[in-house]
C-alpha positions as CSV (number, residue, x, y, z in Angstrom):
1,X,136.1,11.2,147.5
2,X,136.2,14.8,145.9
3,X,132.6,16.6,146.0
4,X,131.6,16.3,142.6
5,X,132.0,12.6,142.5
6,X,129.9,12.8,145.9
7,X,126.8,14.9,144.3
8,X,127.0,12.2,141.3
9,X,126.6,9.6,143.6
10,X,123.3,11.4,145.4
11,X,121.7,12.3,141.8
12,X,121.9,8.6,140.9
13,X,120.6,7.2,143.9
14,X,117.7,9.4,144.2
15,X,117.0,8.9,140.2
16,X,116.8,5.0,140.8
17,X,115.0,4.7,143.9
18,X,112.6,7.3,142.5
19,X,112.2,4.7,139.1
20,X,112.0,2.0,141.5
21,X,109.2,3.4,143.0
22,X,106.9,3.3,139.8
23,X,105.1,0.3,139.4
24,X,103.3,-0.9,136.0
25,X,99.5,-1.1,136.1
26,X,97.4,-3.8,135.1
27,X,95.0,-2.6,133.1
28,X,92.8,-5.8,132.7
29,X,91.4,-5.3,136.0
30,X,90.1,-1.5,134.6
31,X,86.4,-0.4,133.6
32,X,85.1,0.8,130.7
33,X,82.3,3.1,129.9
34,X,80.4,4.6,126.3
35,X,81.0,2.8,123.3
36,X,84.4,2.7,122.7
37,X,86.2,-0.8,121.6
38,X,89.0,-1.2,124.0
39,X,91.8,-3.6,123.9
40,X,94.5,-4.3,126.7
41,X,98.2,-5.0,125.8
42,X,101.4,-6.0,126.5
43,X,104.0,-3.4,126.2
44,X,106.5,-3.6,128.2
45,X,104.8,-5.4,131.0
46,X,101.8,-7.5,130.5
47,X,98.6,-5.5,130.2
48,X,99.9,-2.6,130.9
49,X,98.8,-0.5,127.5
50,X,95.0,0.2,126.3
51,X,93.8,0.0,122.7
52,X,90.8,2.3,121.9
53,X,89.5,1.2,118.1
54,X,86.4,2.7,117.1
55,X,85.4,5.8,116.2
56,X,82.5,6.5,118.4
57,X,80.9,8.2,121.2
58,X,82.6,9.8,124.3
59,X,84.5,6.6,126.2
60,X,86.5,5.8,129.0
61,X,89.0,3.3,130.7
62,X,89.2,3.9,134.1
63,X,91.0,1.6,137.1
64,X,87.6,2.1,139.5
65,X,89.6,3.5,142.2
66,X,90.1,6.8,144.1
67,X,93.3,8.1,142.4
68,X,94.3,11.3,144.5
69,X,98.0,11.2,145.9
70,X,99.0,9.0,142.8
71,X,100.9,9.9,139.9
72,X,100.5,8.3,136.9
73,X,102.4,8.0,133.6
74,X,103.0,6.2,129.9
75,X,102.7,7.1,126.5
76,X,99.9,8.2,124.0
77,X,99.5,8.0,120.3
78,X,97.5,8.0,118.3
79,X,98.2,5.4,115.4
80,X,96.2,6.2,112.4
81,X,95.7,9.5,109.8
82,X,92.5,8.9,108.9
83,X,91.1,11.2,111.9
84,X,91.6,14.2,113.7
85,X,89.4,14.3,117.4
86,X,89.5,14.1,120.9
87,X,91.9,12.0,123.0
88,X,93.0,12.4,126.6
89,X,92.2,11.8,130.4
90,X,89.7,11.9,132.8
91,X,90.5,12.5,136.2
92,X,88.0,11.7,139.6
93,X,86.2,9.6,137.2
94,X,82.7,7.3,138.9
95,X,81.4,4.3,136.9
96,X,78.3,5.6,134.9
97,X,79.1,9.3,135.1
98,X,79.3,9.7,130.9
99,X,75.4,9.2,131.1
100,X,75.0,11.3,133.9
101,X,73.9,8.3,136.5
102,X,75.3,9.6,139.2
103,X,74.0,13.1,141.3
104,X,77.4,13.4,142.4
105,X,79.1,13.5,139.1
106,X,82.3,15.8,139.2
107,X,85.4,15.7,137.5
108,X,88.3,16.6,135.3
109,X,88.7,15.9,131.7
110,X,91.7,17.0,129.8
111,X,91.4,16.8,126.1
112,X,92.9,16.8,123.1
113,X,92.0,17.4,119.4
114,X,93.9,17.8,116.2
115,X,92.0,19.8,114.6
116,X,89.7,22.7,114.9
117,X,86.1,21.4,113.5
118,X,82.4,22.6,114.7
119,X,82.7,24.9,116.9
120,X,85.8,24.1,118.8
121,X,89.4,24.9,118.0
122,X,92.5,22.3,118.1
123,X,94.4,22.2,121.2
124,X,94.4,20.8,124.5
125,X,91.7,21.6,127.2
126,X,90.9,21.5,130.6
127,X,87.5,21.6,131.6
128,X,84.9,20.3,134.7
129,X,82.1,17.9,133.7
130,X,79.3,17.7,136.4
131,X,76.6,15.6,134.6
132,X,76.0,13.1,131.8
133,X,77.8,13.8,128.3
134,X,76.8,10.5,126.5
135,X,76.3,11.7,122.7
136,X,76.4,10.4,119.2
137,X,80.1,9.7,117.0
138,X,80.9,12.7,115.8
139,X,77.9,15.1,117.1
140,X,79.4,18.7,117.1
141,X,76.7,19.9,118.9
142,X,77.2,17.7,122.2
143,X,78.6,19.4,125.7
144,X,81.5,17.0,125.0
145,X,82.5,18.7,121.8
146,X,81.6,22.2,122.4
147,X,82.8,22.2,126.0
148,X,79.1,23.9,127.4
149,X,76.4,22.7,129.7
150,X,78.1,19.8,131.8
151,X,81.2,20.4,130.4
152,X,82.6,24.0,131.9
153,X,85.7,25.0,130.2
154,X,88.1,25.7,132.6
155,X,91.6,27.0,130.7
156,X,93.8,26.1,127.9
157,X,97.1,24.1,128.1
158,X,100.1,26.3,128.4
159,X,102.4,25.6,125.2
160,X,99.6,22.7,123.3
161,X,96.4,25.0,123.7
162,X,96.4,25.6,120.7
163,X,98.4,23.0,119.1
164,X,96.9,19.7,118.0
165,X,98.1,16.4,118.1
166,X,100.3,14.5,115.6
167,X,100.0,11.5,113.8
168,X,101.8,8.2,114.8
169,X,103.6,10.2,117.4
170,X,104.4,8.8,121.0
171,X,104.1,11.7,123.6
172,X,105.1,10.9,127.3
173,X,102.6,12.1,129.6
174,X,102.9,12.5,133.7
175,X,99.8,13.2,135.9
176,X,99.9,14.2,139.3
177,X,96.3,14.1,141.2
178,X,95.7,15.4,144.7
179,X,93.2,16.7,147.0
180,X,93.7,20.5,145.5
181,X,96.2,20.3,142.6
182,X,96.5,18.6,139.3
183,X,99.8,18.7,137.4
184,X,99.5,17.4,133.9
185,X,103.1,17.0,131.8
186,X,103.1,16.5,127.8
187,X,106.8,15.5,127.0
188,X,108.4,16.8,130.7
189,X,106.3,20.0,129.9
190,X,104.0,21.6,132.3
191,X,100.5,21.9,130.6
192,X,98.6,23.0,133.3
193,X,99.1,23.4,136.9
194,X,94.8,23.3,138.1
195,X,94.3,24.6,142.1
196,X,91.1,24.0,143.2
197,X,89.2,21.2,145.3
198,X,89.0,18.2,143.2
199,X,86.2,14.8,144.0
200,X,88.5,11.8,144.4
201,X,87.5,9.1,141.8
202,X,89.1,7.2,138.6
203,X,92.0,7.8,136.8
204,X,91.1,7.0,133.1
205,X,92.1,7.2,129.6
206,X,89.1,9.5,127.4
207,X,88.1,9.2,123.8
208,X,85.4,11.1,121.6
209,X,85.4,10.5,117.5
210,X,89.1,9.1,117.5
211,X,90.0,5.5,116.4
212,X,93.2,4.1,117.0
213,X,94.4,5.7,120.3
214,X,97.1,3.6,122.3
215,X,97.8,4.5,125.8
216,X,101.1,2.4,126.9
217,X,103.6,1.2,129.5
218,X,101.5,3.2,132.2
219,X,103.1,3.3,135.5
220,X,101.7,4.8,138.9
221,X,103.8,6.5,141.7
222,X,103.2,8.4,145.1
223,X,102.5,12.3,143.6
224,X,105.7,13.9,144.9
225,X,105.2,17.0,147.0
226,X,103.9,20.1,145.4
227,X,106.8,22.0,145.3
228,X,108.9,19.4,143.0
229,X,108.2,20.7,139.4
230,X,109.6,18.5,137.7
231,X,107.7,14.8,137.6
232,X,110.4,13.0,135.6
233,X,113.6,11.4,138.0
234,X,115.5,11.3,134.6
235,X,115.0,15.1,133.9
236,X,115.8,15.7,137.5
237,X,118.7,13.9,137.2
238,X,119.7,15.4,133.8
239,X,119.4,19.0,135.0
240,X,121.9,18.2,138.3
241,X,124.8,16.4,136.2
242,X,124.6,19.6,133.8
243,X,124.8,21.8,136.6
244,X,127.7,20.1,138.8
245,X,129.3,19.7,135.6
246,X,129.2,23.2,134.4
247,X,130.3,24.1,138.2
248,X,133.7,21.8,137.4
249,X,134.5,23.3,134.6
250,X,134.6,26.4,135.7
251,X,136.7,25.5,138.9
252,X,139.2,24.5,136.7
């Protein structure tokens, strides 16, 4: 067997036991918390997608489990025009923490809005939230929406800091959470890369003034070691058959 055909072989069989490895999540065993409307799905596998209806105050759908060493992925879109707010994740998540219940409250959000309104531009964020950030729909004066008091702004995504969200348009996300690192992927596209010590906690879905958010097909997989990029087997893959091929080409 020449070498080529060999490397083929070993770039296939790490891409499928690497998709083997994700596993779809039930999401009808997950919290919620605020006053969002949530609704759990079917899509591919049963109840693995989250409906989030209302437009309302800061909410969250979280599986009510330390997360760290996981990695976790689906889809996001938001399926309506008639809006243009926050959507996104929360990461080290505890039941009650949006009202500030807990003295140990600490951790992530990422979030996302469309456009720039009250105080705070479009663009994805990452920031640390340490207390209670319940708040009216739509209050542009709340630390949720102008990112102050419990919510410290941390930095701004690398290529969508400044670029809102579309309508009716799926993007793939991949989160890896650990102990001191959070990786956070829009479309196979680092967004941030966070070093730090991080509270282990939830892994949840985040809504603030946005209707019609679906979160779908989320998987969860061991958080590959720090130095692998790349969270995506198929862009892996990808990325070596282009290579091996170019490499045969020019042999020849």
């Amino acid at each position: 067997m020449k070498l080529f055909d060999r490397a083929v072989i070993f770039l296939v069989s790490i891409f499928v036991s690497n998709s083997l490895l994700a596993t779809p999540v039930d999401l009808s065993t997950w919290l919620t918390d605020g006053g969002g409307s949530w609704t759990i799905q079917s899509d591919p596998n049963p109840n693995d997608s989250g409906f989030q209806s209302i437009n309302g105050p800061p909410t969250m759908l979280f599986n009510n489990a330390n997360s760290q060493g996981m990695e976790l992925s689906g889809t996001i879109e938001v399926q309506t025009t008639g809006d243009d707010d926050f959507i996104g994740f929360v990461l080290g998540y505890d039941d009650n923490d949006n009202v500030g219940a807990n003295a140990t409250t600490d951790y992530i959000l990422i979030d996302w809005k469309q456009g720039t309104q009250g105080g705070w531009d479009a663009g994805m964020a990452a920031s640390r939230v340490t207390g209670g950030i319940n708040a009216s729909c739509c209050d542009t004066n709340s630390n949720a929406w102008d990112h102050n008091g419990n919510v410290s702004f941390i930095e701004r995504a690398s290529t969508l800091g400044n670029t809102g969200w579309a309508d009716n348009t799926v993007y793939d996300f991949d989160i890896i959470f650990t102990a001191s690192n959070i990786k956070v992927f829009i479309d196979s596209v680092l967004q941030f890369d966070l070093n730090d010590t991080f509270e282990n906690g939830s892994f949840g879905f985040y809504n603030y003034s946005q209707p019609s958010v679906r979160y779908a097909g989320i998987t969860e997989d061991v958080a590959p070691p720090s130095s692998v990029p790349e969270p995506s087997s198929l862009a892996l893959l990808g990325l070596g058959l282009a290579v091996l091929s170019f490499a045969r080409r020019k042999k020849n």
